[in-house]
C-alpha positions in Angstrom: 0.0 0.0 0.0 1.0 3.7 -0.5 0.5 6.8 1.2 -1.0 9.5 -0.5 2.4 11.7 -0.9 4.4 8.7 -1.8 3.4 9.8 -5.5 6.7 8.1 -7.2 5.3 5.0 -6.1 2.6 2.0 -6.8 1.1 -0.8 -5.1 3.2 -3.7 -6.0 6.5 -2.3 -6.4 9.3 -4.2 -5.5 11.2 -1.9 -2.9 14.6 -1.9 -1.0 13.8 -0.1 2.7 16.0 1.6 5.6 16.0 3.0 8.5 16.3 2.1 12.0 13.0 1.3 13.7 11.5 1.1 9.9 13.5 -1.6 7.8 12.8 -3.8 10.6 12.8 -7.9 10.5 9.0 -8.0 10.6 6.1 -9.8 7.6 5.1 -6.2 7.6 6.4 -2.7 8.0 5.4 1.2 7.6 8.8 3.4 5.6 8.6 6.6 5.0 9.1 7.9 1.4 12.9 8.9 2.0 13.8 5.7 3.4 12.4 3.3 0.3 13.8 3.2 -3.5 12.7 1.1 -5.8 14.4 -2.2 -6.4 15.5 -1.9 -10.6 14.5 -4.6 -12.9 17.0 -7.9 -12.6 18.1 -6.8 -9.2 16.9 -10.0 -7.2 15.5 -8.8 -3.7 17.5 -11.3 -1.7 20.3 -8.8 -2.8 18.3 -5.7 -2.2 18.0 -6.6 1.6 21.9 -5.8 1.5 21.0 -2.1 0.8 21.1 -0.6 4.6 24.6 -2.9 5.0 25.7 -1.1 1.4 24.8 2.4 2.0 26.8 2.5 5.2 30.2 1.1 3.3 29.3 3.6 0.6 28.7 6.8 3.3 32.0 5.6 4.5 33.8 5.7 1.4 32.7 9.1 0.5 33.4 10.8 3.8 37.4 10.0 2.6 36.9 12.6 -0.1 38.7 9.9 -2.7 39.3 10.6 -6.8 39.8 8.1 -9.5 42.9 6.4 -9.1 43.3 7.5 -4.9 45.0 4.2 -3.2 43.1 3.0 -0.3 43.6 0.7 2.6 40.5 -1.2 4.4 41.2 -2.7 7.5 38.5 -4.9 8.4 36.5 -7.9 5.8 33.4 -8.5 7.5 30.2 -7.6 5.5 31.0 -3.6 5.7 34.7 -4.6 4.4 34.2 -7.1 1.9 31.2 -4.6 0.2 33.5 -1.5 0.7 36.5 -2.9 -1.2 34.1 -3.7 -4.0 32.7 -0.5 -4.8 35.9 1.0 -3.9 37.3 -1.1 -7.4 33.9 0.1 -9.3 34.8 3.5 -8.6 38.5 3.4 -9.7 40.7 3.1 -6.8 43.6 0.9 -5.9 42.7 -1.3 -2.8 44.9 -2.9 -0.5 42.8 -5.0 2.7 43.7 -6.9 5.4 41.9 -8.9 8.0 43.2 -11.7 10.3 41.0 -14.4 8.8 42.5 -16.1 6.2 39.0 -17.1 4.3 38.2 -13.6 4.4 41.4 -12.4 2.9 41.0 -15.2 -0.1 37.0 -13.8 -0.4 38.6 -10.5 -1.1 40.9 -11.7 -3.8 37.9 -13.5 -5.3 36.4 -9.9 -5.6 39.6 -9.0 -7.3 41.2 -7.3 -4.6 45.0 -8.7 -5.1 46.5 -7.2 -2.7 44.8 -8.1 0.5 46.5 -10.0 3.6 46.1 -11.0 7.1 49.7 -10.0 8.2 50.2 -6.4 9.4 53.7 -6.6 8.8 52.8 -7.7 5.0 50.1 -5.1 4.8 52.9 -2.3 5.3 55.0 -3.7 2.6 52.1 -3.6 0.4 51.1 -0.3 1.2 54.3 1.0 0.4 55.1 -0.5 -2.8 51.9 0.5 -4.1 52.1 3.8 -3.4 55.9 4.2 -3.7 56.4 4.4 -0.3 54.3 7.5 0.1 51.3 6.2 2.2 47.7 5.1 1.0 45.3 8.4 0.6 42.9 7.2 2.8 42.5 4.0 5.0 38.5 2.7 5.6 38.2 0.7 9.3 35.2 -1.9 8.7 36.7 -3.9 12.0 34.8 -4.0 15.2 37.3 -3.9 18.2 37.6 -2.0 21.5 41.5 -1.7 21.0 43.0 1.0 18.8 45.4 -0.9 17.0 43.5 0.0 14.0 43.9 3.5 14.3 47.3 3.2 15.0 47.9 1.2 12.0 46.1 3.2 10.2 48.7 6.2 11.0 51.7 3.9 9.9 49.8 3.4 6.4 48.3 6.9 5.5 50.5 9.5 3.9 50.9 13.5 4.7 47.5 14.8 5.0 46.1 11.3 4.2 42.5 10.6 5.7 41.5 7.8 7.9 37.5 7.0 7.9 36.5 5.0 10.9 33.4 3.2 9.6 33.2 0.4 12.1 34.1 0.5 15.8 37.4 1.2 17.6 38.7 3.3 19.7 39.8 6.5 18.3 42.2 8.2 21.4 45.7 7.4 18.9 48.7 9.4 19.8 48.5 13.1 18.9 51.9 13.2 18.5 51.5 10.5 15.6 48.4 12.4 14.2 50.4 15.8 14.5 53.7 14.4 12.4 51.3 13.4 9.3 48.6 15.6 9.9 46.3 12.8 9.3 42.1 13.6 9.6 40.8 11.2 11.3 36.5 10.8 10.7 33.6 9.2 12.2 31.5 8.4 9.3 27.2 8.8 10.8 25.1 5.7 9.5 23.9 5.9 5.3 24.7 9.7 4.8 22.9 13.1 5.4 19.7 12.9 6.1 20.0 9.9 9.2 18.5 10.4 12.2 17.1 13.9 10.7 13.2 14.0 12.0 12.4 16.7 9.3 14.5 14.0 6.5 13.1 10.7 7.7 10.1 11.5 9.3 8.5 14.2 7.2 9.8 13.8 4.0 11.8 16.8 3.2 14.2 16.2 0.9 17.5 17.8 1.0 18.6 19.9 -2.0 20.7 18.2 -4.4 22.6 21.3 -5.0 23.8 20.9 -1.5 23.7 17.7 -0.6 24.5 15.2 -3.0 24.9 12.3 -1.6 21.5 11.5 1.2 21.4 8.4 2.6 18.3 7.9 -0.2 20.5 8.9 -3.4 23.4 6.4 -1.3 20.9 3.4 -1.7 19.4 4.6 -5.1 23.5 4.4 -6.3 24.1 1.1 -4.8 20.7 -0.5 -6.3 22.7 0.9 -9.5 26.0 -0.9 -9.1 24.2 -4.0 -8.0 22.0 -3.8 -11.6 24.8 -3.3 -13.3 27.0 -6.4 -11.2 29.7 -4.0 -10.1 29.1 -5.6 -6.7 28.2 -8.9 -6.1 26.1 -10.1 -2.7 25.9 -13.7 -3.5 28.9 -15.0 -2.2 28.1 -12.7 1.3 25.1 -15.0 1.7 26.4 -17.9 4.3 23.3 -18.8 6.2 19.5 -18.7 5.2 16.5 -18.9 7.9 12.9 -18.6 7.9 11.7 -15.4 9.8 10.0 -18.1 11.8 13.3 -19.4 12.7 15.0 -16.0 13.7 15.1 -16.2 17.1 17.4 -18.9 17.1 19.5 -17.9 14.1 20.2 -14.8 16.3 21.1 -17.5 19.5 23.4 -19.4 17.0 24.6 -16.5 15.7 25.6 -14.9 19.4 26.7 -18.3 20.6 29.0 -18.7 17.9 27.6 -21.9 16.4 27.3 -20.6 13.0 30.2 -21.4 11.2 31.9 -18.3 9.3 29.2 -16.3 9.2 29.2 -13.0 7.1 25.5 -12.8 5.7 22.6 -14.5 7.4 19.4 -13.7 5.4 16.1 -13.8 6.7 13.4 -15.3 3.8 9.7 -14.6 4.4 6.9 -17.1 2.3 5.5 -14.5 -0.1 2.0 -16.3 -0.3 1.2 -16.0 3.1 -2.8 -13.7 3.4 -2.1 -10.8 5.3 -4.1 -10.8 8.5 -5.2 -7.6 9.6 -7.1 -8.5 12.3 -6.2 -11.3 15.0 -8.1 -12.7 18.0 -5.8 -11.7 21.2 -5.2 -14.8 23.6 -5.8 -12.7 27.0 -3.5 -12.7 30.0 -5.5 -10.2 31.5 -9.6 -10.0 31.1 -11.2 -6.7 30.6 -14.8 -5.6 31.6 -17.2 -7.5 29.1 -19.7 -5.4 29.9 -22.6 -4.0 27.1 -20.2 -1.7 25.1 -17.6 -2.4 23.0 -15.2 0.1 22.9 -12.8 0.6 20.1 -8.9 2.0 20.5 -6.7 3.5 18.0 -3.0 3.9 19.1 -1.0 3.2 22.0 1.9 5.5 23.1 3.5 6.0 25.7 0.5 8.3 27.2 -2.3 5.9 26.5 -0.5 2.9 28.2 0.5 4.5 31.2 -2.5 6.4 32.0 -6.1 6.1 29.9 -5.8 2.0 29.1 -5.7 1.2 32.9 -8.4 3.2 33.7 -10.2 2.1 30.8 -9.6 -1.6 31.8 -11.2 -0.8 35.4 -14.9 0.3 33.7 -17.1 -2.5 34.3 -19.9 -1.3 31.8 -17.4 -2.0 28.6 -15.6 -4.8 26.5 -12.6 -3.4 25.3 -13.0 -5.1 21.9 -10.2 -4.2 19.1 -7.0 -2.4 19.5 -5.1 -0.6 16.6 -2.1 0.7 16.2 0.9 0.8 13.6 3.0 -1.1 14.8 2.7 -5.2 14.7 4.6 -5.4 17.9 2.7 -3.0 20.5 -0.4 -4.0 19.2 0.3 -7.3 20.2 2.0 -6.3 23.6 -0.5 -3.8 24.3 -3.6 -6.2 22.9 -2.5 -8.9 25.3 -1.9 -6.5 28.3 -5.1 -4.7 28.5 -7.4 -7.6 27.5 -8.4 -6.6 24.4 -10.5 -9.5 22.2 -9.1 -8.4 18.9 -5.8 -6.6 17.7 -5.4 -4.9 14.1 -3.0 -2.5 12.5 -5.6 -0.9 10.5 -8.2 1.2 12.6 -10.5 0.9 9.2 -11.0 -2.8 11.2 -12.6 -0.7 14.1 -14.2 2.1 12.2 -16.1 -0.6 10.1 -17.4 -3.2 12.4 -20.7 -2.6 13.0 -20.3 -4.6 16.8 -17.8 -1.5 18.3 -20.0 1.3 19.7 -17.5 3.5 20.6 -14.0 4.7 20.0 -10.9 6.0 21.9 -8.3 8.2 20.1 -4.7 8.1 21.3 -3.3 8.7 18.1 -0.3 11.2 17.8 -1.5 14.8 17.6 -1.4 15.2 13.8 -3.9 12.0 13.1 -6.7 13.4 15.7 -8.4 15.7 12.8 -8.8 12.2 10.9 -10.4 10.2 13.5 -13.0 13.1 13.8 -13.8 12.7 10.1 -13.7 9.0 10.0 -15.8 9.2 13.5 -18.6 11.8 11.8 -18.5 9.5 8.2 -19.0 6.1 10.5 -21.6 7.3 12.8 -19.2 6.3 16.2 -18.6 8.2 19.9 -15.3 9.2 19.9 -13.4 10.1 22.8 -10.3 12.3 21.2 -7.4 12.1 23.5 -5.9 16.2 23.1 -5.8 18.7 20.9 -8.9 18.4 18.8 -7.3 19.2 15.9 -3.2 21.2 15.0 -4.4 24.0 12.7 -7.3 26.1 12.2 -7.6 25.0 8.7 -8.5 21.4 9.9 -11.0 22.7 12.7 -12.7 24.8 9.7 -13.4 22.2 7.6 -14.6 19.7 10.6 -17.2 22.1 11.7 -18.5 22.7 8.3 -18.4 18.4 8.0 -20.4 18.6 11.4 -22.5 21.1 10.2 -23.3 19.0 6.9 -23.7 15.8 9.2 -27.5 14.4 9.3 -26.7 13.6 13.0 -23.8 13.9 15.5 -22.2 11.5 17.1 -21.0 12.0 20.5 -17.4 13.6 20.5 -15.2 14.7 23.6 -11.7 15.9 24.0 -10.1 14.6 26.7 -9.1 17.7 28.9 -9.4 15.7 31.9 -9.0 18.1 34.5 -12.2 19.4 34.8 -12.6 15.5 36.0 -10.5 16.2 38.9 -12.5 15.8 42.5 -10.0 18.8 43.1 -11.3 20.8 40.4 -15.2 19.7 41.6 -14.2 20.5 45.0 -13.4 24.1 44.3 -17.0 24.6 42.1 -18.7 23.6 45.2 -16.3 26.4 47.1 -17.4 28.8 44.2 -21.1 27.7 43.9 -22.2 30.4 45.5 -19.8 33.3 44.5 -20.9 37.1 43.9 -18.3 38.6 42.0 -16.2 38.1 39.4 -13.1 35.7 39.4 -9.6 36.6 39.2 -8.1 33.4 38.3 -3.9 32.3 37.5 -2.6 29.4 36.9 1.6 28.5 36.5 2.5 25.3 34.7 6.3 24.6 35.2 6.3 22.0 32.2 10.0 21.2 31.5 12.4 21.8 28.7 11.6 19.6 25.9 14.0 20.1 22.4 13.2 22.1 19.8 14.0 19.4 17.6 11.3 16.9 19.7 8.5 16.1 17.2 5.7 18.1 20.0 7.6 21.3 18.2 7.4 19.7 14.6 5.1 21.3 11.8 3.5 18.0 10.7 3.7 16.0 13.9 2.8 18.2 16.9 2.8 22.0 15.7 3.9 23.1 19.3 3.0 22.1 22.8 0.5 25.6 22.8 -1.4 23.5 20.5 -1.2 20.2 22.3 -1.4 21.4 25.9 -2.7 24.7 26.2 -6.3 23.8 25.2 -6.3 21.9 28.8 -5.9 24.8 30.6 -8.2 26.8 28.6 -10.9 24.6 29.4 -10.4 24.7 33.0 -10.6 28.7 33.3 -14.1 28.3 31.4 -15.0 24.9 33.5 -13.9 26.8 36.8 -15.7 30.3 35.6 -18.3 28.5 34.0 -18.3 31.1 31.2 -16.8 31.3 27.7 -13.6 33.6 27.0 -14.6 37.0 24.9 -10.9 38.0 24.2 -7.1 36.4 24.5 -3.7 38.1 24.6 -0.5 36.3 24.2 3.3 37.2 25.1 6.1 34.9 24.3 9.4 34.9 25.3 12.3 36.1 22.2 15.0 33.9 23.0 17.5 31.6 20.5 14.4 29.1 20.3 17.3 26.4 20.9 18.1 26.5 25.0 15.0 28.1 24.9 11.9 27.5 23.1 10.0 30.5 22.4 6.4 29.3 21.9 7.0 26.8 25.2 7.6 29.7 27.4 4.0 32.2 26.8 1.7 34.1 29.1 -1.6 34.1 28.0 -4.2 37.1 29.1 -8.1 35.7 29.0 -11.4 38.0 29.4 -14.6 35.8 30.4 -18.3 36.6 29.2 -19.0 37.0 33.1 -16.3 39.8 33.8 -14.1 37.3 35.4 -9.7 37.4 33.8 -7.5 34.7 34.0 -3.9 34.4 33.3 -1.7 31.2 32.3 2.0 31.3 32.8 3.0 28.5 30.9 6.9 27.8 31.3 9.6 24.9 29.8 12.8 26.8 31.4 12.0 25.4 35.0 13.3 23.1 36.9 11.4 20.1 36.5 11.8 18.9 39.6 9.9 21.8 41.3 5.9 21.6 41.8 4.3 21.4 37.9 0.8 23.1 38.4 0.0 25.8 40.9 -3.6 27.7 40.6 -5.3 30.5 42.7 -8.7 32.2 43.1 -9.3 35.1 44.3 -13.1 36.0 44.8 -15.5 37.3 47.7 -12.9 37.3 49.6 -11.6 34.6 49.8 -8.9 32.6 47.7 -8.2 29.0 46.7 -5.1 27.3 46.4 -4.4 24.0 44.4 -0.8 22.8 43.9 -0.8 19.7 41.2 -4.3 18.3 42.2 -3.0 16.9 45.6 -4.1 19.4 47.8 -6.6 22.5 47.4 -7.4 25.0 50.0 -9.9 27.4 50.7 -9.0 30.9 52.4 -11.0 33.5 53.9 -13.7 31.2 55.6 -12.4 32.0 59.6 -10.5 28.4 59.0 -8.7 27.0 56.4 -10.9 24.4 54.6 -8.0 21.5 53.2 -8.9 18.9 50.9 -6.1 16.1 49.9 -6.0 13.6 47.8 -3.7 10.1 48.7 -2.1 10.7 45.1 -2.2 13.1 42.0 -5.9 13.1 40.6 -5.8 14.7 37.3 -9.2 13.5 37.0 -8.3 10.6 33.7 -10.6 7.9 34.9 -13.3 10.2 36.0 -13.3 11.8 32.1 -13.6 8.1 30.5 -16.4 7.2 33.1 -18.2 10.4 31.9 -17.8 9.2 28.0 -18.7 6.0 28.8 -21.9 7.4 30.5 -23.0 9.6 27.8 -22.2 6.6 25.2 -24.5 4.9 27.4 -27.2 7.2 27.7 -26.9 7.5 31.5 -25.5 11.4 31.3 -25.1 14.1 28.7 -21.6 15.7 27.7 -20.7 18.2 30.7 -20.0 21.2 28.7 -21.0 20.6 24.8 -20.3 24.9 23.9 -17.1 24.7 25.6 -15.5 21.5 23.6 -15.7 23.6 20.5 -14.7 27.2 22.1 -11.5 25.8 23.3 -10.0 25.0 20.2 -10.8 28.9 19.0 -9.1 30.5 21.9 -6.2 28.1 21.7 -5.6 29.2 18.2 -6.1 33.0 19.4 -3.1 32.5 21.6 -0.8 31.2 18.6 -1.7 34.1 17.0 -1.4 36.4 19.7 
């Protein structure tokens, strides 16, 4: 299957994929469009599997800056070695190799690498008569050791201003004194090329400009697809052992064990007629409610698993029926956990049974828009984890689908602390108030990178977007009134050590003449008290410090009310959903789920 912006490619294609936590050993995996190339005609896929393995020896080659004819040493003819030295003869250059195995050495002659040895002494005389004594241009490390003898050697063989790429693993603390006398650069080549590890690269799709990057980590596998069409490196020998994915777990034990004997490739082989299952029946070590309900969940992060599931898993009215998530692994985990009957990685298999009632949202913030579409177009209650939505353009368009809907379905966002018996307790203190409220709250939320995907354009937008909303809805739950106007400040800092749009106070006016003011901070120290609110009213003030303890002033004696732990109020949200689903209560505050969205978009503006 495709994506819709993966335009350069069909269902069907034959593809080579990379990418840690992508290009995994699994029957079935989601890569993004800058990870994937398409495998060229007469290119067998057994060989394609080689690409991440290739891409690396090529990165490698290229951080050593080499031209056509440049001599070059690789230490090391392992699977990174043995491809290394091939390309490095496709593209011109004079190789000379060494490793202490013997077989390895003769696999590298096969390749036509003459001059290859597992002597050091020998690989110095080599070095020198074929580059007149001058020193190889570069040497290439594809060994895995702790010692650096490699680097050392590697010293002995360069010449003046020669390079040395460490590709593999050694230690790279040489003498300076012997670096200083040649003026050898030494480099630590990164994974496949630019673009690894990038969020905006792997994750989002942005390519970088081949004007100034030439060489991504894409174009790297695209070029050795090429050489492999064109048998300017050849795999097959590489291939020593072949297992069933079914057997993997004890190819890997062999492998560690050291049973295999010689190993340089093991390949995995998967049957290719096998009917994809998209929905499997969960043998449960832990039994949920089977009560009337079935309740549907998409996703299961970090969030969802430690928080929402268990209190979901404590409602007695529901059966938690199907879970759905992405990824083959934590859907089975997660399915077997909770006590969920079903598990898919294709929430269509929950939107489209007609036997799940109800649906719970804990997808990541730029999917939440979706599930209120496909929650409006299937007729389902959905309980939407926050934000609602991560741009105004996407709240636009799903009130005008609500507006066009014959009938709507029960939505909630999940701003669970107006759930809190702390935030309850202090309505009762304000039941009966005369004047206006003058209301602050201070959220000490932590430093989170700039480069975390909560700040990212297509994942998270910013944490305004993702967390503001919550506190937005408990000025209005707490003044019972909407907000008539919004002012924002942020901070003008280097948006790296600081990040600008975490670090905002927020001005609110409420129809009811009360103000309220959000100091929302991620330069704190994170170990210091999170939330803090006051009231002041009548007279009087209330203090709650991170829904633990709330206190009442002004009354002749404090009035205290504790809780044993934190009560955000999560269980007491999802017993409210599962109630209105239910029929046994209506949604708390249905003008205020769709205002909060509006002011929390004010505030970016602002």
């Amino acid at each position: 299957e495709c994506g819709i912006a993966a335009t350069e490619f069909s269902p069907g294609d034959r593809v080579a994929c990379i990418g840690q936590g992508f290009a995994s050993h699994a029957e079935f995996v989601a890569i993004p469009v800058n990870l994937a190339c398409r495998i060229p005609e007469g290119v067998p896929e057994e060989e394609a599997a080689f690409g991440m393995l290739g891409i690396i020896a090529l990165h490698g080659i290229r951080c050593a800056d080499l031209s056509f004819g440049s001599r070059v040493v690789v230490m090391g003819l392992g699977l990174l070695g043995l491809l290394t030295v091939q390309m490095l003869r496709a593209y011109g250059c004079e190789v000379m190799a060494f490793d202490p195995a013997e077989d390895k050495v003769e696999l590298a002659k096969q390749f036509g690498v003459t001059n290859a040895t597992s002597k050091v002494p020998e690989l110095q005389g080599l070095t020198e008569a074929r580059t007149q004594t001058q020193g190889a241009d570069a040497v290439i490390i594809t060994a895995a050791t702790k010692k650096r003898d490699p680097v050392d050697q590697a010293i002995q063989l360069s010449r003046f201003k020669g390079k040395i790429v460490v590709v593999g693993v050694a230690d790279i603390h040489p003498e300076r004194n012997e670096l200083w006398q040649k003026e050898v650069e030494l480099v630590v080549s990164k994974a496949a090329g630019p673009g690894s590890l990038d969020l905006l690269y792997e994750l989002e799709g942005i390519d970088l400009p081949i004007g100034d990057v030439r060489w991504t980590q894409k174009r790297n596998l695209e070029e050795f697809l090429r050489l492999l069409k064109n048998k300017k490196v050849d795999v097959k020998p590489l291939i020593t052992h072949r297992f069933s994915i079914s057997e993997a777990e004890q190819a890997y034990a062999r492998l560690i064990s050291g049973e295999l004997e010689k190993p340089i490739g093991v390949l995995l082989e998967y049957a290719n007629d096998a009917p994809i299952k998209r929905n499997l029946p969960v043998v449960k070590s832990v039994v949920s409610g089977r009560g009337q309900t079935n309740f549907g969940v998409i996703g299961a992060g970090l969030f969802g698993k430690a928080l929402l599931l268990p209190a979901l898993q404590k409602l007695p009215e529901i059966c938690l029926h199907t879970l759905a998530t992405n990824s083959g692994a934590n859907v089975e985990h997660s399915g077997r956990k909770f006590g969920f009957l079903h598990q898919a990685t294709d929430a269509g298999q929950i939107w489209k049974n007609p036997d799940i009632q109800a649906v719970i949202g804990l997808t990541p913030h730029s999917h939440h828009a979706s599930l209120v579409r496909s929650a409006l177009e299937n007729q389902k209650a959905l309980f939407l984890e926050k934000p609602l939505c991560t741009t105004e353009e996407e709240l636009s368009e799903l009130r005008a689908l609500a507006e066009q809907a014959e009938s709507l379905p029960i939505l909630m966002v999940g701003h669970n602390r107006r759930f809190s018996p702390h935030t309850e307790k202090m309505q009762t203190w304000l039941k009966s108030r005369q004047t206006p409220l003058v209301v602050q709250i201070r959220v000490n939320s932590g430093f989170v990178p700039v480069t975390h995907w909560v700040h990212s354009e297509a994942e998270g937008r910013s944490r305004i977007v993702g967390e503001v909303s919550h506190f937005i809805d408990l000025l209005q739950s707490l003044t019972n009134s909407l907000v008539t106007r919004v002012h924002a400040e942020r901070v003008s800092g280097d948006n790296q050590s600081t990040v600008n749009n975490d670090n905002v106070v927020i001005a609110l006016k409420f129809a009811d003449g009360s103000v309220g003011s959000l100091t929302y901070s991620g330069t704190g120290d994170k170990a210091y008290s999170r939330e803090a609110l006051e009231i002041f009213f009548d007279g009087k003030t209330i203090v709650s410090r991170d829904f633990r303890v709330s206190e009442l002033h002004g009354t002749g004696k404090t009035v205290v009310f504790k809780t044993r732990g934190q009560e955000m109020g999560y269980t007491e949200e999802l017993q409210h959903f599962v109630n209105c689903v239910s029929g046994k209560e209506t949604l708390s505050a249905p003008e205020v789920t769709v205002v909060s969205p509006d002011e929390m978009f004010a505030t970016m503006k602002s």
